[in-house]
C-alpha positions in Angstrom: 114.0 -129.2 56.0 111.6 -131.1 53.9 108.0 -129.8 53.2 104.9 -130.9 52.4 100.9 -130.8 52.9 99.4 -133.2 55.8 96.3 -135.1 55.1 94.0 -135.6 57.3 93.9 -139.3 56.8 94.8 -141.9 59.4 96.1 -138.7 61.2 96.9 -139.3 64.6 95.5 -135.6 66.0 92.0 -136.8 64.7 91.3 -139.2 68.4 93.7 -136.6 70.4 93.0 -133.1 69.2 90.4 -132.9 66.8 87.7 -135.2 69.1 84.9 -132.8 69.5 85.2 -131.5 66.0 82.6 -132.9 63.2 84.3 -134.0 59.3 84.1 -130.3 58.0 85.6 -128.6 60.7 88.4 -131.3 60.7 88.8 -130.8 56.9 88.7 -127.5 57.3 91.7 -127.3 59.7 93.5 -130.3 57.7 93.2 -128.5 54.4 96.1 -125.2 55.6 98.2 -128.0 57.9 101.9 -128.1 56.8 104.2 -131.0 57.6 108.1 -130.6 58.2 110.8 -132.7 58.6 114.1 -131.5 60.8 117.5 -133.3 60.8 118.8 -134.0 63.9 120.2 -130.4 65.1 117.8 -128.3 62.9 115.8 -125.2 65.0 112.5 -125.6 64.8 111.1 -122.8 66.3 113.5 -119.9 67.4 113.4 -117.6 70.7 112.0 -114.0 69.6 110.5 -115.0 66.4 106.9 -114.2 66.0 104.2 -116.5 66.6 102.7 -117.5 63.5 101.7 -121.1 64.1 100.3 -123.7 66.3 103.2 -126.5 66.2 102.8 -130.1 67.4 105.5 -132.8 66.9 104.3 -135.8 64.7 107.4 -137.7 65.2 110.7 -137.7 66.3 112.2 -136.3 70.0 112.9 -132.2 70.3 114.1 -130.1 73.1 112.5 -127.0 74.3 115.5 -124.7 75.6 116.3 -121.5 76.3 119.5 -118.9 76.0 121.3 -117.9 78.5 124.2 -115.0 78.7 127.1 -118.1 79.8 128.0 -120.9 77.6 125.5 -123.4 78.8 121.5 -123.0 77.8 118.4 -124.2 79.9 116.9 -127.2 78.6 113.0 -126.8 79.8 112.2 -130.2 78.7 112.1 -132.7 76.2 109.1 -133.5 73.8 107.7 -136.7 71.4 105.6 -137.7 69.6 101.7 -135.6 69.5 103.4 -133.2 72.3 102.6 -129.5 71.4 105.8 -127.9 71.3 104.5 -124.0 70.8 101.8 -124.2 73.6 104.1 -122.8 76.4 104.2 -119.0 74.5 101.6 -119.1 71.8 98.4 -117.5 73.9 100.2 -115.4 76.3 103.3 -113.7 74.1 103.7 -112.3 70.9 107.2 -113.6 70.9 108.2 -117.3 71.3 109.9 -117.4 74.8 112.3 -120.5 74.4 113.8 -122.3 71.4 112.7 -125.5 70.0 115.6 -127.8 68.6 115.4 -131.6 67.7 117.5 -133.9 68.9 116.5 -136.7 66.3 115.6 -136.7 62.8 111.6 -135.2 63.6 108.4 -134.2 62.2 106.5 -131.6 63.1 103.0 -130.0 61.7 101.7 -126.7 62.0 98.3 -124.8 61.6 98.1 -120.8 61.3 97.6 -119.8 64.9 94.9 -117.5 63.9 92.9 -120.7 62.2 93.1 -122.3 65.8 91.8 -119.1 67.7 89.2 -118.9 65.3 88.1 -122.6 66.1 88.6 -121.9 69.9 86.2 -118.8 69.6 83.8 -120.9 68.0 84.0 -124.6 69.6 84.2 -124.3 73.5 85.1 -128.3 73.7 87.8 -127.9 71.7 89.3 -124.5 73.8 88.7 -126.9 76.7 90.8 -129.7 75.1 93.5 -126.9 74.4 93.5 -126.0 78.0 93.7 -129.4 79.1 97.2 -130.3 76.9 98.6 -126.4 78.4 98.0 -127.7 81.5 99.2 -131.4 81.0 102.3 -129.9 79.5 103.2 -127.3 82.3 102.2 -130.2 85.2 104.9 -132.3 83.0 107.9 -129.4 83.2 107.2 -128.3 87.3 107.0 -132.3 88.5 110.1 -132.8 86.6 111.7 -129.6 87.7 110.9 -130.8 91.0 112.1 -134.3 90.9 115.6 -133.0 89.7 115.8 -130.3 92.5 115.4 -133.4 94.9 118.4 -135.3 94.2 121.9 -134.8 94.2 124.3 -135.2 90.9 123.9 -139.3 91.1 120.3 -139.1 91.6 119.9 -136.5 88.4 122.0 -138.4 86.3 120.1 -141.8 87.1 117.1 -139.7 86.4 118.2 -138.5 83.1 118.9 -142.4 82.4 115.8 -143.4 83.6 113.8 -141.5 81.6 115.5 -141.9 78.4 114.8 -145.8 79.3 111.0 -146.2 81.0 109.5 -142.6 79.0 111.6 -142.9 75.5 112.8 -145.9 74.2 111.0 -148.3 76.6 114.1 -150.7 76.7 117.6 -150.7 78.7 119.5 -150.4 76.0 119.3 -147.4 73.5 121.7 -144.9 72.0 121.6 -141.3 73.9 120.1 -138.5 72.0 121.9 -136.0 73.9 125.4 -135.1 74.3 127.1 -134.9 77.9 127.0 -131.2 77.8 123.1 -131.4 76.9 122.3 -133.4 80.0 124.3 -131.1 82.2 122.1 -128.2 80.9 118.8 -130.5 81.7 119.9 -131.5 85.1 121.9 -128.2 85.9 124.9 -129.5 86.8 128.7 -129.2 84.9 129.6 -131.3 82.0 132.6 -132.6 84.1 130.2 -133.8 86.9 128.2 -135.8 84.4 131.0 -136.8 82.5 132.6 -137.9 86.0 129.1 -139.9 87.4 128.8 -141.5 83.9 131.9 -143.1 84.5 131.6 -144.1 87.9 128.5 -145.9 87.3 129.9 -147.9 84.3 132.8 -148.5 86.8 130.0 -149.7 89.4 128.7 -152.0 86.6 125.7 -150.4 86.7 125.3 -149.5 83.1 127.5 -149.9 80.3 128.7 -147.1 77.7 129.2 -147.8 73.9 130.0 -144.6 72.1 127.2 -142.6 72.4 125.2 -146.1 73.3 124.0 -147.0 76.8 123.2 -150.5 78.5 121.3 -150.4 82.1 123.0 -153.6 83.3 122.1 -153.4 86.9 118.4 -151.2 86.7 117.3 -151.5 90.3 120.7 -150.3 91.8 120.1 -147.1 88.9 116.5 -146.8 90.6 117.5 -146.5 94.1 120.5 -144.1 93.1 117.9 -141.9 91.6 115.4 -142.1 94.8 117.5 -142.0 96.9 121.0 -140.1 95.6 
């Protein structure tokens, strides 16, 4: 894990997060920010560690996941770039309530939480624009959550394919991030189902698989299995 101090120049928080701060109190906030990198793999942020810091993701792609007592964890969701990947436990728990792991070579930045309650004490627009990403984040997780419950194990997998496609890579041909067993975990269903479907579809020529590398060949037929599967 690489470490190092993040300027505040060309930063891309500046038009998202810092908007209704003036220079000094962006300075001010800049001047304790630490930037990390992860390998793909590395934790981030681990479930029942202490919350210490306010964490976005600069770059890269993460998962937010929790343990379970079997062998399979709950993936919550998946988070890029400028996504806040500590907001779901940092004002209401002492305690992180979910893991944070990335799934590519990532970026993330921190501020000392008690910095950021300090500025939300004393800047009401800015605890509003804190409020807004919480809520942006947790509409995100339920209308996914929902989606998934909809469909049946064709209709999740298309899903998962789907959004890797439109909401990731934006293109029909990119190298998965996640292993078989990790989409079963997202979509809740077994690693032999998803292993099963994946072939099936490449039999149907709807996508093709390389490795760990996916090709939508045939993306309406993938849409209508996920709307309608």
């Amino acid at each position: 894990m690489g470490l190092i101090s993040c300027k505040c120049e060309g930063c891309e928080l500046k038009s998202l997060f810092f908007k209704n701060f003036d220079t000094e109190e962006i300075e001010a906030v800049c001047s304790q920010k630490i930037e990390r990198d992860y390998k793909k793999g590395e934790i981030i942020l681990k479930e029942g560690e202490p919350i210490e810091e306010f964490i976005y993701l600069k770059n890269g792609l993460v998962k937010l996941f929790k343990s379970t007592n079997t062998e399979q964890d709950q993936i919550i969701c998946f988070a890029g770039p400028l996504d806040f990947v500590s907001l779901l436990s940092v004002f209401s728990n002492n305690n992180y309530q979910y893991s944070v792991a990335a799934i590519e070579d990532s970026t993330a930045c921190s501020m000392q939480l008690s910095k950021v309650n300090q500025s939300m004490n004393n800047n009401g627009l800015f605890a509003r624009s804190i409020l807004e990403k919480m809520s942006e984040t947790t509409d995100k997780i339920l209308k996914t959550t929902l989606e998934l419950r909809q469909r049946r194990l064709y209709g999740r997998v298309a899903y998962m394919l789907l959004f890797f496609s439109n909401e990731i890579y934006k293109s029909n041909e990119f190298e998965l991030p996640v292993s078989r067993k990790e989409i079963a975990e997202f979509i809740g269903m077994t690693l032999e189902n998803v292993i099963r479907t994946l072939s099936e579809l490449r039999k149907d020529n709807i996508i093709k698989i390389y490795g760990k590398g996916i090709l939508i060949t045939d993306k309406q037929k993938l849409q209508k299995l996920s709307e309608l599967s």
